[in-house]
C-alpha positions as CSV (number, residue, x, y, z in Angstrom):
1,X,0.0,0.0,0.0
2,X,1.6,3.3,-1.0
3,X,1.4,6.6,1.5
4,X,-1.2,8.0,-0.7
5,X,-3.6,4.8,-0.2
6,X,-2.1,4.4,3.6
7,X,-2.9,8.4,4.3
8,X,-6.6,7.7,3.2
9,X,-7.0,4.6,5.4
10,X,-11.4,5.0,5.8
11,X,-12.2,6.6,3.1
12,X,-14.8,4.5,1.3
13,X,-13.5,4.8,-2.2
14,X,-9.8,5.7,-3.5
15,X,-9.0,4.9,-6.8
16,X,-5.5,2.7,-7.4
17,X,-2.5,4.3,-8.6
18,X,-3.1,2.7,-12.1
19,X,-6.0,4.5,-13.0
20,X,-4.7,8.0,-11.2
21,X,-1.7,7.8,-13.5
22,X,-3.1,6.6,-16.5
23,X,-2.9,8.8,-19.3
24,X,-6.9,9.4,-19.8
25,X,-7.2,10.4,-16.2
26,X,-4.3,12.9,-16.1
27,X,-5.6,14.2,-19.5
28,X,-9.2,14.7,-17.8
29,X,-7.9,16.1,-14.6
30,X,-5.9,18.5,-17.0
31,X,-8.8,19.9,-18.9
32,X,-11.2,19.5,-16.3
33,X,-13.2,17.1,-18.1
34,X,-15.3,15.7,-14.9
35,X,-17.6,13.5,-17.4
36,X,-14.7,11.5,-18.3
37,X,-13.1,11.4,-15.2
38,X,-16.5,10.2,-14.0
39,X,-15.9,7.7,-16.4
40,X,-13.1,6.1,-15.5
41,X,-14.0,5.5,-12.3
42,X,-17.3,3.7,-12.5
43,X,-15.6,1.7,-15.5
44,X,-12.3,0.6,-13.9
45,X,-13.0,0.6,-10.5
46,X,-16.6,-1.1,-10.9
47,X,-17.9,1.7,-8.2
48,X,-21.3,2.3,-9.2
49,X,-22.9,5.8,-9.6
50,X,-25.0,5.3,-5.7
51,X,-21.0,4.3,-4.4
52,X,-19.6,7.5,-5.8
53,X,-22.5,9.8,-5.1
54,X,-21.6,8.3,-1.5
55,X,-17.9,9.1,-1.9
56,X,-18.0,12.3,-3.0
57,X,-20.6,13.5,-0.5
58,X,-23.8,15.9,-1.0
59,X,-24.5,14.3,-4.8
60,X,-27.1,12.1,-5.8
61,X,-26.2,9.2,-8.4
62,X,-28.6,10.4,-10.8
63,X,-26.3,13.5,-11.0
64,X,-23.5,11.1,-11.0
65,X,-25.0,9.8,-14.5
66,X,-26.0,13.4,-15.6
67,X,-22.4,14.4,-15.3
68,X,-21.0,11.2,-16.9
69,X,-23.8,11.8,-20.0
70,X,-22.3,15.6,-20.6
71,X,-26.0,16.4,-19.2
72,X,-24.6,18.7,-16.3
73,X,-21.4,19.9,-15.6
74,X,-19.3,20.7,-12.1
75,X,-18.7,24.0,-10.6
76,X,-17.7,25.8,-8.1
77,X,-14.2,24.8,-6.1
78,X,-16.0,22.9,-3.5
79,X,-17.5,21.1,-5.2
80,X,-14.7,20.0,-7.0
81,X,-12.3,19.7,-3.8
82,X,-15.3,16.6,-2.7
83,X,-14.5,15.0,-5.8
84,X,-11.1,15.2,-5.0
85,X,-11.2,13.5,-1.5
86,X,-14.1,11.4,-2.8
87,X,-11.6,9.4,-5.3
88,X,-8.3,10.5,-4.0
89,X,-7.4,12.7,-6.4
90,X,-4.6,15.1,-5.4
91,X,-5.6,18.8,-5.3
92,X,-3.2,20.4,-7.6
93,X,-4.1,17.6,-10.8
94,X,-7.4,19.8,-10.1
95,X,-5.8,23.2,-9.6
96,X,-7.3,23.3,-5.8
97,X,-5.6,23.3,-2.7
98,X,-3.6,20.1,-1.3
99,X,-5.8,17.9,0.6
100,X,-5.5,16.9,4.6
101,X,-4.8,13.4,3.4
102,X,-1.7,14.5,1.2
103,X,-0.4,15.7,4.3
104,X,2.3,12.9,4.7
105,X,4.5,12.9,8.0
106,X,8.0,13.0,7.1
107,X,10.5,13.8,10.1
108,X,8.1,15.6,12.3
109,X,6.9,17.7,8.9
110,X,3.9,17.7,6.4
111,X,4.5,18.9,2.9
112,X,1.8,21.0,3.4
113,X,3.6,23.1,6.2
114,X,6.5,23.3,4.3
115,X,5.1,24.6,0.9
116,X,3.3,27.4,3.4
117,X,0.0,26.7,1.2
118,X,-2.8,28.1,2.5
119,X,-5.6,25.9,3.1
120,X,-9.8,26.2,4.6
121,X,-10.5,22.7,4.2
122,X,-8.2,21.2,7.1
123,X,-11.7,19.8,8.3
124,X,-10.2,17.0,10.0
125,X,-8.3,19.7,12.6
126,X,-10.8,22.4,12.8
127,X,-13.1,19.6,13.8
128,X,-10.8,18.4,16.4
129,X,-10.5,21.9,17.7
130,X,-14.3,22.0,17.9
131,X,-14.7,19.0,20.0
132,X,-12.3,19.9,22.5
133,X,-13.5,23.3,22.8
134,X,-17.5,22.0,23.3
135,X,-16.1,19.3,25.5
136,X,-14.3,22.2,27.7
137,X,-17.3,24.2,27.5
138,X,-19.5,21.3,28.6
139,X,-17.5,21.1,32.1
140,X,-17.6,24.9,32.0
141,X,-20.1,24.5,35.5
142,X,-17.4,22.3,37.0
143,X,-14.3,24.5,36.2
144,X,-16.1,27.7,37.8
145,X,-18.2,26.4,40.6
146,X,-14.5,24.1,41.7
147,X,-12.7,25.4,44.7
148,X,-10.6,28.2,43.6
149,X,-6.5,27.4,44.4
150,X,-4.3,30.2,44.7
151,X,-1.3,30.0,42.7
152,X,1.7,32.4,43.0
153,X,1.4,32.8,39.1
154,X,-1.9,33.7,38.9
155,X,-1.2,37.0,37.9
156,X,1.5,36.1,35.7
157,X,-0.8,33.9,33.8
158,X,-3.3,35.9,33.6
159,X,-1.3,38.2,31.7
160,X,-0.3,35.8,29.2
161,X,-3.8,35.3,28.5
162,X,-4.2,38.9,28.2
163,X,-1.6,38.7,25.3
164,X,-4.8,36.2,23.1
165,X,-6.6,39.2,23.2
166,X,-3.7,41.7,21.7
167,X,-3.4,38.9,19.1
168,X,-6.6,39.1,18.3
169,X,-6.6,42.5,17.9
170,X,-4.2,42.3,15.5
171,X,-5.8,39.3,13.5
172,X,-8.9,41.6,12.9
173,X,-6.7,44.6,11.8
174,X,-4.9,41.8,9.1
175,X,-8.1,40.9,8.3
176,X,-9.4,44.0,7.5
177,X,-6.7,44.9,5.2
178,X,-6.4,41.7,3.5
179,X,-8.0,41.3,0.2
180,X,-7.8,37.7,0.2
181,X,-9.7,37.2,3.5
182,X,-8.9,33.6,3.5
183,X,-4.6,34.1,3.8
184,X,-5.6,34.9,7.2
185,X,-7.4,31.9,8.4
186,X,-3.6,29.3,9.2
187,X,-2.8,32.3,12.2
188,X,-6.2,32.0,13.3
189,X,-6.7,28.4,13.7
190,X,-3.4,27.9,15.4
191,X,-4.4,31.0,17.9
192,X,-7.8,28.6,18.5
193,X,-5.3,25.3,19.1
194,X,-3.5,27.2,21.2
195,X,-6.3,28.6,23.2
196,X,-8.2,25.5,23.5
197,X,-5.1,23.9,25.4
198,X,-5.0,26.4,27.2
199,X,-8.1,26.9,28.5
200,X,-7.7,22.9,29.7
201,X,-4.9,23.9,31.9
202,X,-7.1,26.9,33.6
203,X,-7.3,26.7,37.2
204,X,-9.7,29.2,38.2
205,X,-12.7,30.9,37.3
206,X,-11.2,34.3,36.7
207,X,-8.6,32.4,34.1
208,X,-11.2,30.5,32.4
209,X,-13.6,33.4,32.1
210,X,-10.8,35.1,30.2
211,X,-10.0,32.7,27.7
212,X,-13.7,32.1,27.1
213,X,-13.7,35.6,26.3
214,X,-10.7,35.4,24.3
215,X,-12.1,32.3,22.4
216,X,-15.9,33.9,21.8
217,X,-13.7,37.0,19.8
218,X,-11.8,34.7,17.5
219,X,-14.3,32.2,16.6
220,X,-16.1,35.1,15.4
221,X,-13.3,35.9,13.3
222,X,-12.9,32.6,12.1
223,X,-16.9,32.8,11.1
224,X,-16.2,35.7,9.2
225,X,-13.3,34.3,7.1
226,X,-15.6,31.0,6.3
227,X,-18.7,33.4,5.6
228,X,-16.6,35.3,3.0
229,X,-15.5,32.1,1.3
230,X,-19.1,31.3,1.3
231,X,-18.6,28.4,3.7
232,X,-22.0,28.7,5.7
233,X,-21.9,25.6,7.6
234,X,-18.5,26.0,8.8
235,X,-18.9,29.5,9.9
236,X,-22.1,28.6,11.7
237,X,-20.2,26.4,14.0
238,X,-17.7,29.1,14.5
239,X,-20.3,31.7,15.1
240,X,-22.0,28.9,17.8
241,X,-18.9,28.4,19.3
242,X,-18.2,32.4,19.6
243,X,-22.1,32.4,21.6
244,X,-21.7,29.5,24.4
245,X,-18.1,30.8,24.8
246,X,-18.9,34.7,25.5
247,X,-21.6,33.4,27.3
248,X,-19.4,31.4,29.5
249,X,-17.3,34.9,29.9
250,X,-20.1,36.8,30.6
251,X,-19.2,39.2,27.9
252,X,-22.6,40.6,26.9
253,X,-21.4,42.9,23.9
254,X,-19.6,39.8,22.5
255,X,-21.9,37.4,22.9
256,X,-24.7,39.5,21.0
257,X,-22.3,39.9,18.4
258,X,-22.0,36.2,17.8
259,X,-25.6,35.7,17.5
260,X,-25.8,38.7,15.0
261,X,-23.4,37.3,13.2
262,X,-25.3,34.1,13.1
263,X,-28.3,35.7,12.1
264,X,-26.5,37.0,8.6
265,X,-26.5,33.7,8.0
266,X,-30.1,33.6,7.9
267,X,-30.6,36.6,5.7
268,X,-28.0,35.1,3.1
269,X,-29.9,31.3,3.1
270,X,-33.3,33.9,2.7
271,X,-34.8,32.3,5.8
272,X,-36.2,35.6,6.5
273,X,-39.2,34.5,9.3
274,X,-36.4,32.5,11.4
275,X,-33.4,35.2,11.1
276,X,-36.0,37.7,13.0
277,X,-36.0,35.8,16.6
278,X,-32.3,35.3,16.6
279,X,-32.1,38.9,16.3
280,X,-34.5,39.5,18.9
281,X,-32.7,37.5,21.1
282,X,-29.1,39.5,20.2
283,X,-31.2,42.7,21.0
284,X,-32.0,41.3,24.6
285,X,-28.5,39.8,24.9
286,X,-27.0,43.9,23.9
287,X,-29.1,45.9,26.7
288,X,-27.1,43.5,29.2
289,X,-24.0,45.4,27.5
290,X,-22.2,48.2,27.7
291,X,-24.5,51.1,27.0
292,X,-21.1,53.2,25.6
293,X,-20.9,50.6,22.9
294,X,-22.6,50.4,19.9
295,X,-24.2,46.7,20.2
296,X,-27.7,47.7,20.1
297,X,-27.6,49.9,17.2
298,X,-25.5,47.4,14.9
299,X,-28.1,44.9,16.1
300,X,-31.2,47.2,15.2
301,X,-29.5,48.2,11.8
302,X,-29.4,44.2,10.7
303,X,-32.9,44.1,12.0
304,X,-34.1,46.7,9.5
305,X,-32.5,44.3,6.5
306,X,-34.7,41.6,8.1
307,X,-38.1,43.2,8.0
308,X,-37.2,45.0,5.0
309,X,-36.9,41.4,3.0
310,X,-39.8,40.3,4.7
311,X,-41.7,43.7,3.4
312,X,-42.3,44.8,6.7
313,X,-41.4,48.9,5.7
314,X,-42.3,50.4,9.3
315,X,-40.9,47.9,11.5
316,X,-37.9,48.2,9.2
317,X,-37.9,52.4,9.3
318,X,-38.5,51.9,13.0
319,X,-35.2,49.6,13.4
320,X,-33.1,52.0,11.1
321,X,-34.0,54.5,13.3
322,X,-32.6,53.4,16.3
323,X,-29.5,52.7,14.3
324,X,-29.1,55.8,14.2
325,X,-29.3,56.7,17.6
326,X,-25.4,55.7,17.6
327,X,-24.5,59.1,16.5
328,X,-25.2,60.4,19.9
329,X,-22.7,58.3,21.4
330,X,-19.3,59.8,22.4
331,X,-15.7,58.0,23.0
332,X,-14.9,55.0,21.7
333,X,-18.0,53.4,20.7
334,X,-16.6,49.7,18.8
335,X,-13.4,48.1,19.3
336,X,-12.4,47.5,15.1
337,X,-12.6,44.0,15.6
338,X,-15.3,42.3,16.7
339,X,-17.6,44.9,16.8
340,X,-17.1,47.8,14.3
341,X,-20.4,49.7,14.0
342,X,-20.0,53.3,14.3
343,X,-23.1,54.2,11.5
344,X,-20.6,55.4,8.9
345,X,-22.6,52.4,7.2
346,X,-26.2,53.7,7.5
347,X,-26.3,54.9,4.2
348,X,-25.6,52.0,2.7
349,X,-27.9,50.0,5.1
350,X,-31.1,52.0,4.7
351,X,-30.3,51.7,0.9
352,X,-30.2,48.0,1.3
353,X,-33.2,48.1,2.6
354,X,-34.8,50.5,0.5
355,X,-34.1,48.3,-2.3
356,X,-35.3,45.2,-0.7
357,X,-38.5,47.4,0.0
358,X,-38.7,48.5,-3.6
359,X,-38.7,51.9,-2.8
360,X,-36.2,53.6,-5.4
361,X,-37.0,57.1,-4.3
362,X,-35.3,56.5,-1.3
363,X,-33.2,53.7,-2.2
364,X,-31.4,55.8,-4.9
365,X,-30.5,58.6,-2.6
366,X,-29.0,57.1,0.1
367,X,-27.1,54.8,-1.9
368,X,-25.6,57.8,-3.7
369,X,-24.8,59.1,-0.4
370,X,-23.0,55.9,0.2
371,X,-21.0,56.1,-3.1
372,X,-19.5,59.4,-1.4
373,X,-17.9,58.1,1.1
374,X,-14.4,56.4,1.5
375,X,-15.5,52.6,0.8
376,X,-13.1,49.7,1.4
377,X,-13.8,46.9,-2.3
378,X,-16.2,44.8,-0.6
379,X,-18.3,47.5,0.8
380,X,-18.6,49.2,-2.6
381,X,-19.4,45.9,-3.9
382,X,-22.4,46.3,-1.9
383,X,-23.3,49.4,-2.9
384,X,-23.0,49.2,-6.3
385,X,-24.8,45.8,-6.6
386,X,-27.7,47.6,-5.1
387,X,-27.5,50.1,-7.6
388,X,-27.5,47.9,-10.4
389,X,-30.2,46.2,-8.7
390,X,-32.2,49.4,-8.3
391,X,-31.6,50.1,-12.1
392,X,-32.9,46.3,-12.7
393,X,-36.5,47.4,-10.9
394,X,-36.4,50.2,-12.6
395,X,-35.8,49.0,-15.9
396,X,-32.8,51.4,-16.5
397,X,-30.9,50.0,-18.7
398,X,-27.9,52.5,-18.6
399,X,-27.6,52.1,-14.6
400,X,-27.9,48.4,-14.8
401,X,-24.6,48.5,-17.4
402,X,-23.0,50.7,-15.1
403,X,-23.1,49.1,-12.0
404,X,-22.6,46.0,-13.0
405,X,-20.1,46.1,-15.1
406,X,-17.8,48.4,-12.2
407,X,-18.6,45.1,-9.9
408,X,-17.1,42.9,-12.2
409,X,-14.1,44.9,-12.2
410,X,-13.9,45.4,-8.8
411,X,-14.7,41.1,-8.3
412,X,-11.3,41.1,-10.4
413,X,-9.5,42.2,-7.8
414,X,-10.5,40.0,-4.7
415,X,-11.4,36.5,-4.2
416,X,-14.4,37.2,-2.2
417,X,-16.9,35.0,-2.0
418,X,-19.4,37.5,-0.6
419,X,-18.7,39.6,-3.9
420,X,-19.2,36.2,-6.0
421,X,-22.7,36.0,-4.7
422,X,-23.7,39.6,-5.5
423,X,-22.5,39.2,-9.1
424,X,-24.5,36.1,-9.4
425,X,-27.1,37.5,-8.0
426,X,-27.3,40.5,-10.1
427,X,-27.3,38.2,-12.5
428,X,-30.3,36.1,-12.0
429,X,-32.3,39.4,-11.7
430,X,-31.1,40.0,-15.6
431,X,-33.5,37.6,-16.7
432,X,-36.9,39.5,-17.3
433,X,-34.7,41.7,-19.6
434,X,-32.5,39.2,-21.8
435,X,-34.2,40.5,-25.1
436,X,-32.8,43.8,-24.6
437,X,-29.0,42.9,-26.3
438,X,-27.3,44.6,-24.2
439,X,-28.1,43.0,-21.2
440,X,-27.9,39.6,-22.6
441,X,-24.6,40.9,-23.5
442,X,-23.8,42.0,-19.9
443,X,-25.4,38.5,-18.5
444,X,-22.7,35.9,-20.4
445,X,-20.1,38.5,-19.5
446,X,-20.8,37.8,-15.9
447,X,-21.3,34.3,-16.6
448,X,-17.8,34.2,-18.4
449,X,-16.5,35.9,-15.3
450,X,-17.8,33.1,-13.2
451,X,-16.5,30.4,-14.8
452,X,-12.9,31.9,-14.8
453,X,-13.1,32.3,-11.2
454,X,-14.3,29.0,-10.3
């Protein structure tokens, strides 16, 4: 048995090293050609199209047979890095990232390590660092209520778990910056490693409180960087994690952010009716917080999206008006990490909303307003995606071009998946108009884009 076989020891199907190296499968891996790759593996394998729908994961084996027929095709990278660990297929004869399983030990080393690669689907370790931290959390009642030992380097450790928090700080600040959200996530999983064995060697309730608190900021952050690669189900776990943990610190602020977070989710899967409680519940969490922070009114301003996609326009101008109540706060009102409301972004969140509410007369000015301001790429995004939007209800053919067509130049220029999804979606809204030429025209130009990208 060779390392690649040995490394994926469990996995239900691996194809031998015959059929990987064979010239028709390298040729197929090369041009993509998932039909005939399909093929090759039901025919010299013998797996049937039920045993590699299996293997693969989240496919049915009638879309096995589509594929194989030329009736659909793949896309999108995760979908191609399943197929990949389905058959044991190594990520770059795909042009994706390495896999965990290619990960081969060699003197204390992986080659993934030492190539420096960056990698979001280390499943196998995030998992792990899931587990232990719900298995920590679940004795969190035993840790605190536990007779309390003094230590002589209490203080000293307590310190050093003050230092999580500057790191975190600094993690937020990259991530900010970074166009390629993603680059940041290998320093943020190894800052969760290192936190979660910490947090096992806490021995008191003042410690532990701290590293919760520490913990519920960078899960969030970790949420964020799988949200933006459109990874929904890992950063819910992340932004569950970042709850029970700034629960267990008692950090209100936190903790409401977490379930905020969560609830964008929500918005994004269009589960309108059920995104509304969870923000309810983040609203009672925030007036537990501090009142100097600006909690409540980040939590009010996604509120207004909510009941503006559910058509609800006064709930939704009563929400964005206590948004706005933020301007009369003084000092430092967010911390720019995990909470960075400070209602710069209330233009471009009433004409969000606006939009949803198909109200162009007021959608159109505040997004103008918006467009004034200093915008960092994916906020402008945003903004301009509503525009083109707007111009789409409108029927505006000029403003639809616009728009559009300055978010596919600015999707050239970062690898965000939250700006993927507003391109699609601006394109799915083009369809009522594909007679007009030019916005057929405009539509397989964004659907050209999209298949460069994945």
């Amino acid at each position: 048995m060779d390392d690649r076989e040995t490394a994926r020891t469990g996995y239900p199907l691996t194809i031998p090293d015959a059929l990987l190296h064979s010239e028709a499968m390298q040729r197929a891996c090369a041009t993509r050609n998932f039909g005939e790759i399909f093929r090759l593996v039901n025919r010299r394998t013998g797996s049937s199209y039920a045993d590699m729908a299996a293997a693969i994961g989240k496919m049915t084996s009638s879309r096995v047979g589509d594929i194989i027929r030329g009736a659909r095709g793949v896309r999108g990278q995760g979908v191609i890095e399943r197929i990949c660990d389905g058959f044991g297929i190594p990520g770059d004869m795909l042009d994706v990232p390495a896999r965990s399983w290619e990960e081969f030990r060699r003197d204390g080393f992986t080659e993934t390590s030492l190539s420096g690669k960056c990698d979001l689907d280390t499943g196998e370790l995030d998992e792990m660092i899931r587990r232990d931290f719900m298995r920590l959390m679940s004795m969190a009642n035993v840790a605190v209520a536990a007779p309390q030992l003094t230590s002589p380097d209490l203080v000293e450790r307590v310190d050093a778990i003050d230092s999580y928090q500057r790191m975190n700080s600094h993690l937020w600040q990259a991530f900010g910056l970074s166009t390629a959200k993603h680059a940041v996530y290998p320093v943020v999983r190894n800052q969760l490693a290192e936190l979660t064995g910490s947090m096992k060697r806490a021995t008191s309730g003042r410690e532990y409180r701290k590293l919760c608190s520490a913990a519920g900021n960078l899960f969030q952050l970790a949420g964020e960087i799988h949200f933006d690669s459109d990874r929904y189900s890992e950063a819910a776990h992340s932004y569950t994690l970042a709850a029970s943990a700034s629960k267990e610190a008692r950090e209100y602020d936190l903790w409401a952010c977490a379930l905020t977070r969560q609830a964008f989710i929500g918005l994004y899967d269009r589960e309108y009716s059920a995104t509304v409680p969870l923000l309810e519940s983040a609203a009672h969490v925030a007036q537990r917080g501090d009142g100097q922070l600006s909690t409540r009114y980040w939590v009010s301003a996604v509120q207004a999206e909510a009941f503006a996609k559910l058509g609800n326009y006064d709930a939704c101008r009563r929400a964005l008006d206590k948004a706005g109540e933020v301007r009369a706060l003084s000092g430092a009102v967010h911390n720019g990490g995990w909470l960075r409301f400070d209602g710069s972004r209330l233009a471009e969140e009433r004409g969000t909303c606006f939009v949803a509410l198909d109200r162009a007369d007021l959608a159109e000015a505040a997004l103008t307003d918006a467009l004034k301001q200093p915008l960092s790429a994916r906020r402008r995004v945003g903004v301009l995606a509503d525009l083109a939007t707007l111009g789409i209800q409108q029927r505006d053919v000029d403003m639809i071009l616009e728009n559009a067509r300055a978010v596919i130049e600015l999707s050239r220029q970062t690898k965000s998946g939250y700006v993927g999804r507003r391109l699609q979606s601006i394109r799915m809204r083009l369809t009522p108009l594909l007679a007009d030429l030019r916005i057929s025209q405009l539509s397989e130009e964004i659907a050209t884009f999209e298949r460069k990208v994945t």
